[in-house]
N, C-alpha and C positions, 0 to 999 in steps of 0.2 A: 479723259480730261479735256481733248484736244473738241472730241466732238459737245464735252457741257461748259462751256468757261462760265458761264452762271449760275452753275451752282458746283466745281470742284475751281480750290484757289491754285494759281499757277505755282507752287511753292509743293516742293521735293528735296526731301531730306535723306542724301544718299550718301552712307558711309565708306572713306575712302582708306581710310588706316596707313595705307602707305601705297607711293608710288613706286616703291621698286618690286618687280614680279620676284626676287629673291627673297624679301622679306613676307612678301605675300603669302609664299607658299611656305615660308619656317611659320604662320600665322596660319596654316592651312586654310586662307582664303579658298573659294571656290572661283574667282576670275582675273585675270591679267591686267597689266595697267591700261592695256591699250582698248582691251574689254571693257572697262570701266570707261574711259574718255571715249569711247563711240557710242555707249549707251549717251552718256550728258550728249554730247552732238546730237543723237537721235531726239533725243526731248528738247532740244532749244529749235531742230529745226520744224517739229508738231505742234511747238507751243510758241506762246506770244510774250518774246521777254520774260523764261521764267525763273524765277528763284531758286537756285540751288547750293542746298547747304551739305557740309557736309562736319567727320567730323577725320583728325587726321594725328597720330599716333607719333611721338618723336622716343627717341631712346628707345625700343624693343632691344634684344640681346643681338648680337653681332650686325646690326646695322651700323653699315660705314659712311664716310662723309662723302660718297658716290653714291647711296641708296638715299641717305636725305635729301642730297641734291636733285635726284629721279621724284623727288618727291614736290619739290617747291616748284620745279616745271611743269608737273600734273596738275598743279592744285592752280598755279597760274594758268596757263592755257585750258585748263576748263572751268576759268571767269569763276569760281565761288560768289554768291552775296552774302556768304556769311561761312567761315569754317573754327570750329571748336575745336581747338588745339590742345592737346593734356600730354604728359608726360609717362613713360609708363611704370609702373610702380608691380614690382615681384610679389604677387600674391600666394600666399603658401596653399601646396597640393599641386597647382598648376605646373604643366610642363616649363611652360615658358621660364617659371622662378627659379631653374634648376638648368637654363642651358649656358653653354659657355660665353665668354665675349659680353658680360654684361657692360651699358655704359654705365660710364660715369654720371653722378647728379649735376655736375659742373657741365658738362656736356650737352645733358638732357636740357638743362634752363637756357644755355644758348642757342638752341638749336630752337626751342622752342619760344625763345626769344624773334628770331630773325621768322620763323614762319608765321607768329602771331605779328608782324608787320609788313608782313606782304597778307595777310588777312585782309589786316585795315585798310591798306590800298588797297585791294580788289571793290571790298565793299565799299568805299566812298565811289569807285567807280562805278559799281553797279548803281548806287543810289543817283548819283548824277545822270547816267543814263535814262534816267526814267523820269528827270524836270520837264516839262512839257506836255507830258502825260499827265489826262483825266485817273484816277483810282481809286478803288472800291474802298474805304476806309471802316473798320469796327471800332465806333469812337466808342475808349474804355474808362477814360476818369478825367477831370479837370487837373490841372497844371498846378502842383504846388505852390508854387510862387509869382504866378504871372493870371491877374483876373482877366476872365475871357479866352482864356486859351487851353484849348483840349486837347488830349493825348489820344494815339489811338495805334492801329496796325493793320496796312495796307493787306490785298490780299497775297501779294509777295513779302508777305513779312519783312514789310519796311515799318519802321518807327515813325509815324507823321505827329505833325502839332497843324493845328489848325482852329480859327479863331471858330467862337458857338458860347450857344448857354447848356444848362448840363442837362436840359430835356433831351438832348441828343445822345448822352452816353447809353451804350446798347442798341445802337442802330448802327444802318450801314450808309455811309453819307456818300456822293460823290464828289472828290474834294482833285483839284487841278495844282497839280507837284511844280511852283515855285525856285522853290532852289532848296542847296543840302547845305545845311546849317548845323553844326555839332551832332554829328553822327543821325540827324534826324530828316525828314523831308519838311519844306515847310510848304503848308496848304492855301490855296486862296479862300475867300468866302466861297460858299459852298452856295451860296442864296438861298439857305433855309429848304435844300431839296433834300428828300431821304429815297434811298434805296428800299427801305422799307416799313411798313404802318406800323410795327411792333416789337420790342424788342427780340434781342437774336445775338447769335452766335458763332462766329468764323471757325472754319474746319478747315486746317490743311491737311495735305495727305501727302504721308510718308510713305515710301516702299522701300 
């Protein structure tokens, strides 16, 4: 990735499930918390401001309110721009639906309350971060409600708006990050330049 930035998108989607190394291993993870936050360090310091999403687990069975809290400090200090927060739900046959300590759903919703808003702050931060900066944009469809303004997705899987006509959707524009507007980046004119003669198609890549 580090040696193609034009043609793999800086954008990695790597599952965290929990930062406490005790739940980890009731989840028979294969790696540690700290394992986990030195891989991301490894990839932000080969890559250039990259994306990392993850996705992060609240309520499994005997996590305590010191395993969640190992958790909101992982997920913070390794900067997220994006983390998918669910709750866990006892599936029948599984070990997991069958071990002691389950939480409570009243617990499960606050917990996953309070980490779905240090989320949002992360990603506003991430997305701020990146005002200033030129980016590669896959403009996808024109704007519901606002003529002249295109939707699309950077290739950090940021959400842009950016003014065009809709000969451009399906192209790759180069669009200069503005400011962060409702969860979105907003783009300057682009001056009618494209990334590319024809339409196409963004690939991130997950590991």
């Amino acid at each position: 990735m580090a040696d193609r930035p034009d043609r793999v998108c800086p954008h990695l989607h790597v599952s965290l499930q929990s930062g406490s190394d005790t739940v980890l291993k009731r989840m028979n993870r294969r790696y540690t918390a700290r394992e986990f936050l030195d891989r991301c360090q490894q990839i932000r310091r080969r890559l250039d401001r990259p994306a990392l999403t993850t996705d992060a687990m609240v309520g499994f069975p005997g996590k305590t309110e010191a395993d969640f809290a190992a958790t909101r400090r992982l997920v913070e200090e390794a900067g997220f721009s994006k983390v998918h927060v669910f709750r866990f739900s006892p599936r029948q046959g599984t070990p997991a639906a069958d071990m002691p300590e389950q939480v409570t759903e009243s617990v499960k919703r606050r917990r996953a309350a309070e980490l779905t808003a240090l989320a949002a702050r992360l990603r506003t931060r991430y997305l701020e971060g990146l005002v200033g900066r030129q980016l590669q944009v896959l403009v996808e469809r024109p704007s519901a409600d606002r003529p002249g303004v295109l939707l699309g997705t950077s290739a950090r899987y940021a959400p842009v708006e950016l003014p065009g006509g809709e000969e451009l959707i399906g192209r790759l524009v180069p669009v200069a990050a503005e400011a962060v507007v409702d969860g979105r980046i907003r783009g300057a004119d682009h001056g009618g330049e494209c990334l590319t003669s024809r339409r196409t198609s963004a690939t991130t890549a997950p590991v």
